[in-house]
Wavefront OBJ file of the C-alpha trace (Angstrom):
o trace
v 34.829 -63.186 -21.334
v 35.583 -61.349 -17.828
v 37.733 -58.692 -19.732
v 34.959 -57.876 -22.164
v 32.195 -57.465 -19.542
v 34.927 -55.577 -17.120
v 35.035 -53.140 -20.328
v 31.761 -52.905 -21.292
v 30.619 -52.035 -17.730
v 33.252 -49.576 -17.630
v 32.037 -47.917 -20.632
v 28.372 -48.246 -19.204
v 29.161 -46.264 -16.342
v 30.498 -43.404 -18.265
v 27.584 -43.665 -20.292
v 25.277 -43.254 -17.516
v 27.501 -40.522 -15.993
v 27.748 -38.464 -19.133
v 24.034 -38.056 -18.931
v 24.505 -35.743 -16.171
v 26.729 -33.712 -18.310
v 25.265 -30.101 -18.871
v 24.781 -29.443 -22.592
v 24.602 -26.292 -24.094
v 21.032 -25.158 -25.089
v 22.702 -23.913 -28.544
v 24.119 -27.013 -29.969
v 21.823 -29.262 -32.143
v 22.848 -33.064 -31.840
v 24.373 -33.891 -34.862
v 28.087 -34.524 -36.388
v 26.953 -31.248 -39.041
v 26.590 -28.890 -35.871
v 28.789 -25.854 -34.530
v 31.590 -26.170 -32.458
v 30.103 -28.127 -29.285
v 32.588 -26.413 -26.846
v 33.905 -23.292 -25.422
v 36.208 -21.353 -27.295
v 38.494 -18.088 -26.171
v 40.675 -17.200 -28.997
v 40.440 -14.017 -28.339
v 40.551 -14.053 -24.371
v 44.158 -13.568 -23.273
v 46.428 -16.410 -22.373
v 48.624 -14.665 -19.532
v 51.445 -17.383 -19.939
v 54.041 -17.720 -18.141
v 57.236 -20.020 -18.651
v 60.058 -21.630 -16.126
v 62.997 -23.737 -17.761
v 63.294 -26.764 -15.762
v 65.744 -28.479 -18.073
v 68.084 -28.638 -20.995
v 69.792 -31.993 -22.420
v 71.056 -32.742 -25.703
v 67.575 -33.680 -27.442
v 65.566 -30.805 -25.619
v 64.469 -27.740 -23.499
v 61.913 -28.391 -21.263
v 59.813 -25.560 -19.673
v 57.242 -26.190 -17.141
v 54.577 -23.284 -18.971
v 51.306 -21.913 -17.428
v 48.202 -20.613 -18.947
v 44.481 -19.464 -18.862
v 42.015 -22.007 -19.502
v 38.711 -22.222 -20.799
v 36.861 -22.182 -17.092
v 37.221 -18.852 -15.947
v 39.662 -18.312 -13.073
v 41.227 -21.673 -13.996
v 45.282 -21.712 -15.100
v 46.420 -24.689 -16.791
v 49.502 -26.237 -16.319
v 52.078 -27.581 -18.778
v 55.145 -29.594 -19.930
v 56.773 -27.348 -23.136
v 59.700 -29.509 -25.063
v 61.224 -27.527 -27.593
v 64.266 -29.352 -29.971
v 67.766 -28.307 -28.726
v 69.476 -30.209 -31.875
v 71.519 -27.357 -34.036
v 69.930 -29.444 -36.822
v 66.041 -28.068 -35.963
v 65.674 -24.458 -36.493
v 62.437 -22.604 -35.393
v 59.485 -22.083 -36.225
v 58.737 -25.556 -35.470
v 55.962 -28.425 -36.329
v 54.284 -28.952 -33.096
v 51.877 -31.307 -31.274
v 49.407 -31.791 -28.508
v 49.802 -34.692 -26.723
v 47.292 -36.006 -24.469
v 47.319 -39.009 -22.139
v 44.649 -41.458 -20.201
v 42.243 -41.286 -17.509
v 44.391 -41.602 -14.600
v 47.098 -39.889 -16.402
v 48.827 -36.341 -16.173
v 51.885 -34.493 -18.112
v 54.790 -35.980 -15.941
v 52.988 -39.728 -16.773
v 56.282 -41.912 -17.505
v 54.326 -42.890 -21.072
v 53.398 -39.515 -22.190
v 57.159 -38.220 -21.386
v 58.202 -41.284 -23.364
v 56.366 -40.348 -26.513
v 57.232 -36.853 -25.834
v 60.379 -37.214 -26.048
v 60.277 -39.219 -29.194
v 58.665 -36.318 -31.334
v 60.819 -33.652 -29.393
v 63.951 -35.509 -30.876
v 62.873 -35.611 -33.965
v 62.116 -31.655 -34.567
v 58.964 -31.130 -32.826
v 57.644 -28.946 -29.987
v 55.433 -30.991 -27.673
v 52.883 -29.496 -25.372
v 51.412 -31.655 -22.950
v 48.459 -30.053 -20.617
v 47.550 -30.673 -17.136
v 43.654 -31.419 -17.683
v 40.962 -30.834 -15.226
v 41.096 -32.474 -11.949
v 44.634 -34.023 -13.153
v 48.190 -33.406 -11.987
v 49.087 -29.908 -10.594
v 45.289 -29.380 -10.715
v 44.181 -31.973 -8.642
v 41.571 -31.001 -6.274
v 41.722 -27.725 -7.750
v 38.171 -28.290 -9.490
v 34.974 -27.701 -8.070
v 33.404 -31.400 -6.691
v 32.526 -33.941 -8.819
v 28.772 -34.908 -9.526
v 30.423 -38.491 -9.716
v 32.998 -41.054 -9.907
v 32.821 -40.842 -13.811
v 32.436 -37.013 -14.332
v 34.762 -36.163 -17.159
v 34.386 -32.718 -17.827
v 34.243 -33.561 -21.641
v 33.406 -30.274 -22.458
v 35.762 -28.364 -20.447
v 38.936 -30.660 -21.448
v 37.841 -29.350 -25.199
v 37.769 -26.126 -23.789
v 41.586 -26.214 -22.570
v 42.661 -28.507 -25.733
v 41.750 -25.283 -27.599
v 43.329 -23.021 -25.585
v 46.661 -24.793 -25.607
v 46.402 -24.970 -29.238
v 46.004 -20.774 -28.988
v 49.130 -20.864 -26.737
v 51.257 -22.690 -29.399
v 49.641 -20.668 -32.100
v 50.729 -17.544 -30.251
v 54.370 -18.682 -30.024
v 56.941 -17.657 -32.777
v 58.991 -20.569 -32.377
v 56.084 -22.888 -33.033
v 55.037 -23.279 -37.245
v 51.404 -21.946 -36.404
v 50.357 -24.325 -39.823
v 51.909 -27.656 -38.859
v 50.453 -28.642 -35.641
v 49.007 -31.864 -35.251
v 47.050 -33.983 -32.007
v 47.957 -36.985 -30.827
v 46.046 -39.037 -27.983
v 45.720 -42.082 -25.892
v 43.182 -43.923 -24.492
v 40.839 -40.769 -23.205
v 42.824 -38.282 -24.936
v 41.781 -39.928 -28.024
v 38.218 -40.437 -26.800
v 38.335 -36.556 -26.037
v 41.106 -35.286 -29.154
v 38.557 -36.515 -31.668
v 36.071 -34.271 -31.148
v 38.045 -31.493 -30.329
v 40.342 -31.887 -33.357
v 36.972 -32.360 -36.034
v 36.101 -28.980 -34.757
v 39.429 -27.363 -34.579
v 40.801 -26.951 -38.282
v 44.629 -25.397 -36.778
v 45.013 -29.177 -36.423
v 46.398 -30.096 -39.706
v 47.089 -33.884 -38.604
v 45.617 -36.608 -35.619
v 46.464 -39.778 -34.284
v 44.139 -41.393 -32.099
v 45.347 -44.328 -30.111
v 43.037 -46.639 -27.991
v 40.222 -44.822 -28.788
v 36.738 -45.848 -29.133
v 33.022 -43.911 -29.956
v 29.481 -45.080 -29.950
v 28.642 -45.285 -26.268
v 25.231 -45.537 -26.776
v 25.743 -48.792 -29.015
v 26.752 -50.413 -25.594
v 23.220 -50.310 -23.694
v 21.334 -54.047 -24.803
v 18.448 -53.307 -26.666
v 19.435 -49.868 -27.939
v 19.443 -46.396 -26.343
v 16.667 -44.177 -25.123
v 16.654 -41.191 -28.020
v 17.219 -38.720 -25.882
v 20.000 -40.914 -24.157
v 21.220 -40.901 -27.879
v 20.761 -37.289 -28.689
v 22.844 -36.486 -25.289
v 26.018 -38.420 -26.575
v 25.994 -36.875 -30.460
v 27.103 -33.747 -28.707
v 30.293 -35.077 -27.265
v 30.953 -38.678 -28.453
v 33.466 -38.740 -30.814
v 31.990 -41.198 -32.855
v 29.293 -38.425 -34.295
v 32.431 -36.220 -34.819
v 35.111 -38.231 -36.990
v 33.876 -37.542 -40.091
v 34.626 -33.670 -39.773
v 38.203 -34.206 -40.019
v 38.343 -35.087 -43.288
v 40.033 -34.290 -45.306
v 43.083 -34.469 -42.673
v 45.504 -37.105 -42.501
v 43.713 -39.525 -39.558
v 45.497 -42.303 -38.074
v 43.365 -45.129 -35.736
v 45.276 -47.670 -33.851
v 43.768 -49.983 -31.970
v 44.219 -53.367 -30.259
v 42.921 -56.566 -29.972
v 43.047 -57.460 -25.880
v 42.160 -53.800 -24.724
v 40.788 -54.644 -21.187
v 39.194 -51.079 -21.433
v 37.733 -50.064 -24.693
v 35.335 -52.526 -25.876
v 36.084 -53.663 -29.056
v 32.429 -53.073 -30.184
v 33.689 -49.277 -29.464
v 37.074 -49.470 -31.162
v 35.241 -50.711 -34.507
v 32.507 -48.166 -34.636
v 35.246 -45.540 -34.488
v 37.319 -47.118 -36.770
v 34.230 -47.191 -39.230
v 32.712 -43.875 -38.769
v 35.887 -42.667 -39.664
v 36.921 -41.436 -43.198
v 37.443 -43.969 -45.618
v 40.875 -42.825 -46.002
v 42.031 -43.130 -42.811
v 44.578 -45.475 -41.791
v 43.786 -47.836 -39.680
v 46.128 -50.091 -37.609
v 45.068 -53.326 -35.112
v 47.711 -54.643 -32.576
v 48.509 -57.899 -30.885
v 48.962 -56.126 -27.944
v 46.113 -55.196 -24.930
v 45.060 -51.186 -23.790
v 48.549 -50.947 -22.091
v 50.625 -51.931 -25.283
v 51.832 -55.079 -23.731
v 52.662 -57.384 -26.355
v 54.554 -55.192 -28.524
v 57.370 -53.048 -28.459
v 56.031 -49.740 -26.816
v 59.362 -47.549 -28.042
v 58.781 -48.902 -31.639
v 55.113 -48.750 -31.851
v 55.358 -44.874 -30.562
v 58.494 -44.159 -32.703
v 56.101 -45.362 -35.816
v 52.978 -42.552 -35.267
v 55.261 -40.094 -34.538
v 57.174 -40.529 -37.918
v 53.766 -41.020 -39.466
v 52.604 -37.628 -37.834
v 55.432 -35.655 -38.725
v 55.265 -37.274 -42.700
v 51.567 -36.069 -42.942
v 52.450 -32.906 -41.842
v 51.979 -29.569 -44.588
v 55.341 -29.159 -45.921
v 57.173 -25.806 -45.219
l 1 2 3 4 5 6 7 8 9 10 11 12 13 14 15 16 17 18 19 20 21 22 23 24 25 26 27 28 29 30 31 32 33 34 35 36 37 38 39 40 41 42 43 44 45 46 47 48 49 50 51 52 53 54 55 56 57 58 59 60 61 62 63 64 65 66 67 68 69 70 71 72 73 74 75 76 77 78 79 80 81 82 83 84 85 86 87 88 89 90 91 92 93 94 95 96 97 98 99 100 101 102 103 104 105 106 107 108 109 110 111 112 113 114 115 116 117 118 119 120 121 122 123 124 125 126 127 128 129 130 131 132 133 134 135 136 137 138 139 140 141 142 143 144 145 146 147 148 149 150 151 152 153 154 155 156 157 158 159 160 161 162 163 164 165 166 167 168 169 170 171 172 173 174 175 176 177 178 179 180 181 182 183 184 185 186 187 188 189 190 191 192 193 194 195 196 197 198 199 200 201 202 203 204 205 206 207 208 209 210 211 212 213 214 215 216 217 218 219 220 221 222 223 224 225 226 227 228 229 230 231 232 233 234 235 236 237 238 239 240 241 242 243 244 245 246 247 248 249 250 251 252 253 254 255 256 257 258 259 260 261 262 263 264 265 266 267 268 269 270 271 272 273 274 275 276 277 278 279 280 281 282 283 284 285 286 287 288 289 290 291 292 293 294 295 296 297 298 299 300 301
C-alpha cells in the first residue's frame, strides 16, 4: 500500500508540474494533431566525433551535436559494430534512459552494448539538464520540470544525426526507452515516422487519470499535448512492444495499464515479476530479449 501511494504521489507531482509547461499556441489537444514539438531537419547538425574506444564487439565515439534549443550542443555515446561479420550501413537505435539517468548510466551501457554486439549502431543522448549538460540549462521552474518538449526536440535531432550518417541504414532505425525515456519516446516516436520500430519499457500515460475525482478540462487538455497516452495510437502500424511490471515502485500501475490499452491492438505486450528496477528477473536476459525482438521487427534490407 506505501509503494502505490509513494507512486501515485510521484506521478501527482509531475502532473501538477507539467501544468507549468509552456504549450505552443499552434497545437490543438488531441492524439490527431501536428507534430507537438520542435523540429530542425533542416537546421545544421555541426557534429563532431572523438573515438574513445575500440574492443572486439565495438567502436565507441563520444559524438557532439546541435540540439533543438538554440545555442544548445548535445552530447553523445556513438557504438558502432566492430565484428567483420556486420558490414555498414547499419540498423540503428536510440536508446534512452530514466530520470536520474545519463549516457554513461551502467544500465543504458549494458543494453547498449547488447544491440551493438549484435549489428546495431546505438546512439545514446545526453538530455537536458543530464550528464555533460548538467547545469548547463537555464533554471528550473521546479523540482519536476521535465522539459518534455525540448527532450522531443533533441530525440529528433539525434534521429537527423543518424539519418545523416552513411554508415547508419537511414530505413531501419528503431527507439527504445526506459522508465522516462519511454514516458518521453512515445510521443516522440508516434510523431516521428524514420522510426520504423519502438520498445517502451516501464512506461506509463494517463496522468490526468491519477487526480481523485477526475481532472479539471483544461488540466486535461494541457496533458493531450505531451502525455503519451493521447499519442500511442499514431504508431500504428509499427511494430510496438510494452513491457511492464508488476511491483514498479514508480509507475503506478493504473498508468502502466492505460498505456498498455491505448495502445494498438497489435502490440505486444509483456508483464514482469519483477519491480521498476528489474529486480526479480534476470536483467541481461530480459534486455537480450527486446533487443532481438527490435532487431526481428526491423524492415528487411
Amino acid at each position: 500500500m506505501m509503494r502505490r501511494r509513494r507512486s501515485r504521489l510521484i506521478a501527482l507531482l509531475f502532473l501538477l508540474a507539467s501544468i507549468a509547461v509552456p504549450l505552443r499556441a499552434d497545437i490543438k489537444a488531441d492524439a490527431t494533431s501536428a507534430c507537438p514539438y520542435p523540429t530542425a531537419h533542416d537546421a545544421p547538425l555541426d557534429a563532431t566525433e572523438k573515438l574513445l574506444t575500440t574492443t572486439d564487439d565495438y567502436t565507441l565515439y563520444r559524438v557532439e551535436f546541435n540540439g533543438i534549443k538554440p545555442g544548445s550542443r548535445v552530447p553523445a555515446n556513438l557504438y558502432l559494430p566492430h565484428k567483420s561479420t556486420f558490414k555498414a550501413p547499419y540498423p540503428a537505435v536510440l536508446l534512452q534512459y530514466g530520470t536520474g539517468g545519463n549516457k554513461n548510466t551502467n544500465y543504458i551501457v549494458a543494453i547498449g552494448q547488447i544491440a551493438v554486439a549484435r549489428g546495431m549502431a546505438v546512439l545514446t543522448i545526453d538530455a537536458p539538464d543530464r550528464g555533460e549538460r548538467k547545469g548547463k540549462e537555464a533554471p528550473k521552474m521546479n523540482f519536476f520540470d521535465m522539459r518534455f518538449f525540448q527532450y522531443l526536440g533533441d530525440y529528433s535531432r539525434a534521429i537527423d544525426y543518424l539519418a545523416a550518417r552513411n554508415d547508419v541504414d537511414k530505413s531501419r532505425i528503431a527507439y527504445v526507452g526506459i522508465s522516462w525515456g519511454a514516458i518521453t519516446g512515445v510521443t516522440f516516436a508516434a510523431h516521428d515516422p524514420r522510426i520504423k520500430v519502438i520498445a517502451s519499457l516501464v512506461g506509463g500515460g494517463n496522468f490526468a487519470g491519477l487526480i481523485p475525482g477526475g481532472a479539471p478540462e483544461d488540466l486535461i487538455l494541457k496533458t493531450k499535448t505531451f502525455d503519451p497516452y493521447y499519442h500511442i495510437a499514431l504508431i500504428a502500424p509499427r511494430p510496438l512492444l510494452l513491457v511492464n511490471v508488476t511491483h514498479d515502485q514508480l509507475v503506478p500501475r493504473l498508468m502502466a495499464d492505460a498505456l498498455q490499452k491505448a495502445a494498438p491492438d497489435y502490440a505486444k505486450r509483456v508483464w514482469l515479476e519483477a519491480d521498476h528496477f528489474f529486480n526479480g528477473v534476470d536483467r541481461q536476459v530480459e534486455a537480450t530479449a527486446v533487443i532481438e525482438w527490435v532487431i526481428e521487427n526491423l524492415p528487411k534490407p
